[in-house]
C-alpha positions as CSV (number, residue, x, y, z in Angstrom):
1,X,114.4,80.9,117.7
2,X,112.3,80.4,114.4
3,X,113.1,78.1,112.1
4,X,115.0,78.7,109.2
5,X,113.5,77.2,105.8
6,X,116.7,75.3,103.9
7,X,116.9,76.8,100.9
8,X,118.3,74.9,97.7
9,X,121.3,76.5,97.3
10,X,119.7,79.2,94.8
11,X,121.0,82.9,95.5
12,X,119.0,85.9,96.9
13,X,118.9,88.5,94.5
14,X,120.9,91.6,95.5
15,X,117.2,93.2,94.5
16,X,114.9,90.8,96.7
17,X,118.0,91.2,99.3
18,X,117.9,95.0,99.8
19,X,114.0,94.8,99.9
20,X,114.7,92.3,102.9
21,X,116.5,95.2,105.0
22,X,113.6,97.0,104.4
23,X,110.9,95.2,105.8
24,X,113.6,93.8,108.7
25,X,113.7,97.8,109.7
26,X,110.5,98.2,109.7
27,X,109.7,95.0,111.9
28,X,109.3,96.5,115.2
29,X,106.7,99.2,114.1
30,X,104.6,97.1,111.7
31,X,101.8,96.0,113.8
32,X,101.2,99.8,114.6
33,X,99.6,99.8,111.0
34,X,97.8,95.9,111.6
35,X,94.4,97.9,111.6
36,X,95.0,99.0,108.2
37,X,95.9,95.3,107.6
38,X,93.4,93.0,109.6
39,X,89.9,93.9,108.1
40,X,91.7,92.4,104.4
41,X,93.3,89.8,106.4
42,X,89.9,88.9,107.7
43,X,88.3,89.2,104.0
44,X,90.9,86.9,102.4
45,X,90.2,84.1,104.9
46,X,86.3,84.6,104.1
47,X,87.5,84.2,100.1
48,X,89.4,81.0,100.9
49,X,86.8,79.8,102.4
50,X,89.4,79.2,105.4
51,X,87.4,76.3,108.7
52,X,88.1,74.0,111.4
53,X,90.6,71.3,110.5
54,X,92.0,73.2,107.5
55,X,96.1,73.2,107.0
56,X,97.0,77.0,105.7
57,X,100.2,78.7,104.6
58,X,100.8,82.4,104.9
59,X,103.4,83.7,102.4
60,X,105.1,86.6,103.4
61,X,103.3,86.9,107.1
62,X,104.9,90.1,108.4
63,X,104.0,89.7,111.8
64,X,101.6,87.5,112.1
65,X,98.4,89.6,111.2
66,X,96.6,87.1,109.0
67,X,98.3,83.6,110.4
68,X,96.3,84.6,113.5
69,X,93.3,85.5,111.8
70,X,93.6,82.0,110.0
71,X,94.1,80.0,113.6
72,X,91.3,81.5,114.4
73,X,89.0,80.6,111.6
74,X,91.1,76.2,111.3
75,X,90.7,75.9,115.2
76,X,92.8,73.3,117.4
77,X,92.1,70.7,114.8
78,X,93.6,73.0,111.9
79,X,97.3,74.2,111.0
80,X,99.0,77.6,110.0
81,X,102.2,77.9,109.2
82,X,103.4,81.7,108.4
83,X,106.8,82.3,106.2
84,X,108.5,85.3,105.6
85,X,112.1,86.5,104.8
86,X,112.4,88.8,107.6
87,X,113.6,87.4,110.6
88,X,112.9,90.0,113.0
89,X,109.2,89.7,111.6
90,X,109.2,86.5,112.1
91,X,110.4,86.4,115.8
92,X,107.5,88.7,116.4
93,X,105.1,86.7,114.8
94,X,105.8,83.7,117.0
95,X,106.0,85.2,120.4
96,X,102.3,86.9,119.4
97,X,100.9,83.1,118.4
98,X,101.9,82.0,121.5
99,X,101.2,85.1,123.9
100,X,97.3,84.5,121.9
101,X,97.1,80.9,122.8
102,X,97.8,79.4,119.1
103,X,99.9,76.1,119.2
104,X,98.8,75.3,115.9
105,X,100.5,78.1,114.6
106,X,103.9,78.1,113.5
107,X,106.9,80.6,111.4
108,X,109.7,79.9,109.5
109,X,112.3,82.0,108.0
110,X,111.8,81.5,104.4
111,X,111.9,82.9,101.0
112,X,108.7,83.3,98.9
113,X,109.9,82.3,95.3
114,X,111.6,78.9,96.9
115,X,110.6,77.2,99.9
116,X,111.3,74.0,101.4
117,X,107.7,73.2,102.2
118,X,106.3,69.8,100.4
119,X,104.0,69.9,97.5
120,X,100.3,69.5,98.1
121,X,100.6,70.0,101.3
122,X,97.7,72.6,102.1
123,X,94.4,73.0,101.9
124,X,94.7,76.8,101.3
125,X,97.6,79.1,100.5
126,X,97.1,83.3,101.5
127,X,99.4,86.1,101.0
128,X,97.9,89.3,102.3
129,X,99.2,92.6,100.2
130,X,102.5,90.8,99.2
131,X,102.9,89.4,95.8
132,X,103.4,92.5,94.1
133,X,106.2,92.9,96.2
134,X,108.2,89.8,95.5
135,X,111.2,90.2,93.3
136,X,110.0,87.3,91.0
137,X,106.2,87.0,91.7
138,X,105.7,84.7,88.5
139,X,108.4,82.1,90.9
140,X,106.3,83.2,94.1
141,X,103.0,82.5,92.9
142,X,104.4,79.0,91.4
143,X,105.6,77.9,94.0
144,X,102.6,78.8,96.0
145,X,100.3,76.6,94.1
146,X,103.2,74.1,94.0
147,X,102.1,73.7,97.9
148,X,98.2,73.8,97.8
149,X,96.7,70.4,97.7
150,X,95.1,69.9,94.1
151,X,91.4,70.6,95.7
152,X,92.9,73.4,98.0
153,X,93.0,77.6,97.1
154,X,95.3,79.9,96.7
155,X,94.1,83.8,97.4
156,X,95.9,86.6,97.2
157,X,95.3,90.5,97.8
158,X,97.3,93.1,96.1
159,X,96.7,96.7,96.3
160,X,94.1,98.8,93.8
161,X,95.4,101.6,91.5
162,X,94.4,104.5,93.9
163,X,95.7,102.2,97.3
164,X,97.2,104.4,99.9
165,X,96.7,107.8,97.5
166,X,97.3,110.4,100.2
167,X,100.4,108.9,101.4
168,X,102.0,108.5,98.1
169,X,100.7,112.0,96.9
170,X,102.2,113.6,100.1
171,X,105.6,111.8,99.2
172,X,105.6,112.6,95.7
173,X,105.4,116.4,97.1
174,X,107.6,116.1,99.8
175,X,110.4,115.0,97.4
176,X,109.8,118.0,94.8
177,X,109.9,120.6,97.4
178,X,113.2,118.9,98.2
179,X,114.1,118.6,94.9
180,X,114.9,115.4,95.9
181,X,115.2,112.5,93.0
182,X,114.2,108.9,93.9
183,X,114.6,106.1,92.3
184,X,112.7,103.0,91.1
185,X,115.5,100.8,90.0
186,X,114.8,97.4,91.8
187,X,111.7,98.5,93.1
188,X,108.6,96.6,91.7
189,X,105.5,99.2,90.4
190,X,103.9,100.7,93.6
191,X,100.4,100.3,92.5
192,X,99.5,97.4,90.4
193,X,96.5,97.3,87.7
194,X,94.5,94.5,86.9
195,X,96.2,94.3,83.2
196,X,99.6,93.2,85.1
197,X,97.2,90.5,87.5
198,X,95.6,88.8,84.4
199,X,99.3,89.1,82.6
200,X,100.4,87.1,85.8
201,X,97.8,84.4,86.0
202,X,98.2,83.9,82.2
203,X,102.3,83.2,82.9
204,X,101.3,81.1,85.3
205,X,98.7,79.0,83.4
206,X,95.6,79.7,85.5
207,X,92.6,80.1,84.0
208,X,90.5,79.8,87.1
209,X,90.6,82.7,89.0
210,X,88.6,84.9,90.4
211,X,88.9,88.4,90.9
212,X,87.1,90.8,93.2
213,X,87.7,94.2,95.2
214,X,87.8,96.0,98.5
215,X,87.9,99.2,99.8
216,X,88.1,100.5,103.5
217,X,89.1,104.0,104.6
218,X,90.3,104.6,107.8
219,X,89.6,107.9,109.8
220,X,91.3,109.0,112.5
221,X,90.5,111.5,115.0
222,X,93.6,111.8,117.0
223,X,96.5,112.7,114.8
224,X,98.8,110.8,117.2
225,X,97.1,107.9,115.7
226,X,97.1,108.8,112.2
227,X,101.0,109.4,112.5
228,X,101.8,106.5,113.7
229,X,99.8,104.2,111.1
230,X,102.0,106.5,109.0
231,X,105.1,105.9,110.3
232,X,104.4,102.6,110.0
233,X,103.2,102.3,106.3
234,X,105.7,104.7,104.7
235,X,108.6,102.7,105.1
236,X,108.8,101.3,100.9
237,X,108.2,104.4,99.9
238,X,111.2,106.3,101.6
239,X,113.0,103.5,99.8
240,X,112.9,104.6,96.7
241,X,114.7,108.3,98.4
242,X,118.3,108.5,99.3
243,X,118.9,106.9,102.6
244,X,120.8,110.6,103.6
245,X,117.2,112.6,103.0
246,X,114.8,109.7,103.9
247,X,113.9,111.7,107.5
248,X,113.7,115.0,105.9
249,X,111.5,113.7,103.6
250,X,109.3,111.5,105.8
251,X,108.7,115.0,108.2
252,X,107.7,116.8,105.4
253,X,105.0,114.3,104.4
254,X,103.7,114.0,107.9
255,X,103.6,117.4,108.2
256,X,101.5,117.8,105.1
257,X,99.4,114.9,105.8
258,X,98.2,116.3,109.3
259,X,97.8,119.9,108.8
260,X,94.3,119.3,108.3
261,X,92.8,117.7,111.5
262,X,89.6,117.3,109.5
263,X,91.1,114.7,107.1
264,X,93.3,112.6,108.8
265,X,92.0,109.5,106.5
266,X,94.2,106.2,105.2
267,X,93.0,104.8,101.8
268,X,93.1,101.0,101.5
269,X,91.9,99.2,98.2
270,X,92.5,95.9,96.9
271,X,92.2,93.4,95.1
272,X,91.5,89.8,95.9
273,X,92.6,87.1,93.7
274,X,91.3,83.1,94.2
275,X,92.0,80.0,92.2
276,X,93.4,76.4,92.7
277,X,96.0,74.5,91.8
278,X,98.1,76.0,88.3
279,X,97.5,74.0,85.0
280,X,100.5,71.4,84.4
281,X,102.3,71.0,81.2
């Protein structure tokens, strides 16, 4: 069994805790959609700069998508160690490092916004599409350079404005056909803008970070395929529905989303964030 990261006796909010369940449901399908995940995971590492005999944290790992990626790029000599609040994900994520050969690679069950991991104790810091998601990001990203060793760098990718588009569109749809009302209390904004990622950096006192961007669209030709990166993906969104009309809902969308065979295409963009250690004082 993973480890559990001791926490310091600081409370879960009920917010960050219902988002927990989420991402624990959707543990055992997640690395259906690690395509849509691994060519950003893979573009982070190159930001960081990530090479043999480097020490790296993952924040919020999922199931292991970029830890891997990161053994591969620090070696034998190097370390990863992935944390996440999601057991289930994390159970996942340690039975893959070892299946792939990874000693160096290890998972705890941990929050984001407080760990128990010692300061300057990195040479890099990732967190692959999750920030935005934290309940307090401002305490996430903190504690995040907190951990990175004062010459180390902290990277981060959140998604772009128009960032899943035809998934969100289709939901959007599926839940005014249904007249169906969702809510976005407790849910942080769905597609960050770079306004809110400079208003971040600023609370956080970093003034040297550097911002670039990505896009990638996947096609699919086999709409078994598409579905199931779907499936996979969709699982916030239906969040935000009642729990009672979440299936209804999620039919609808797929159904809309594969009617044409011709345009069975997933929309990722994001941006990539890097900079070192936050200014004291």
């Amino acid at each position: 069994m993973p480890s559990a990261c001791e926490q310091t006796g600081r409370k879960r909010n009920p917010d960050a805790q219902s988002s927990d369940r989420v991402w624990e449901a959707a543990a055992n399908g997640y690395d259906r959609a690690a395509e849509t995940f691994q060519p950003f995971a893979e573009w982070l590492a190159e930001l960081c700069l990530l090479r043999e005999g480097m020490s790296v944290l993952d924040v919020a790992c999922g199931t292991g998508i970029s830890s891997l990626v990161a053994a591969r790029r620090v070696g034998r000599q190097g370390q990863v160690v992935g944390i996440d609040s999601s057991p289930r994900m994390v159970e996942i994520a340690g039975k893959k490092a070892l299946t792939a050969g990874y000693p160096q690679v290890r998972f705890l069950v941990c929050s984001a916004e407080s760990t128990c991991l010692a300061e300057d104790a990195f040479d890099a810091v990732i967190c692959n599409f999750s920030l935005h998601l934290f309940h307090d990001e401002t305490s996430a990203l903190q504690e995040m350079t907190r951990v990175v060793k004062p010459a180390g760098k902290v990277g981060w990718t959140v998604p772009a404005p128009d960032h899943a588009q035809e998934m969100i569109a289709a939901f959007a749809r599926a839940c005014r056909e249904l007249r169906v009302t969702t809510s976005s209390e407790g849910h942080k904004p769905l597609k960050p803008d770079l306004a809110r990622i400079h208003e971040l950096l600023e609370r956080c006192r970093i003034r040297d970070a550097t911002v670039s961007e990505r896009r990638h669209v996947f096609c699919y030709e086999k709409p078994e395929a598409y579905e199931q990166v779907l499936r996979a993906r969709m699982g916030r969104l239906l969040s935000r529905a009642p729990e009672d009309r979440r299936a209804e809902i999620s039919q609808r969308m797929l159904a809309a989303l594969l009617k044409d065979n011709e345009r069975l295409t997933f929309t990722c963009h994001a941006y990539g964030i890097v900079h070192g250690k936050s200014l004291r004082g």
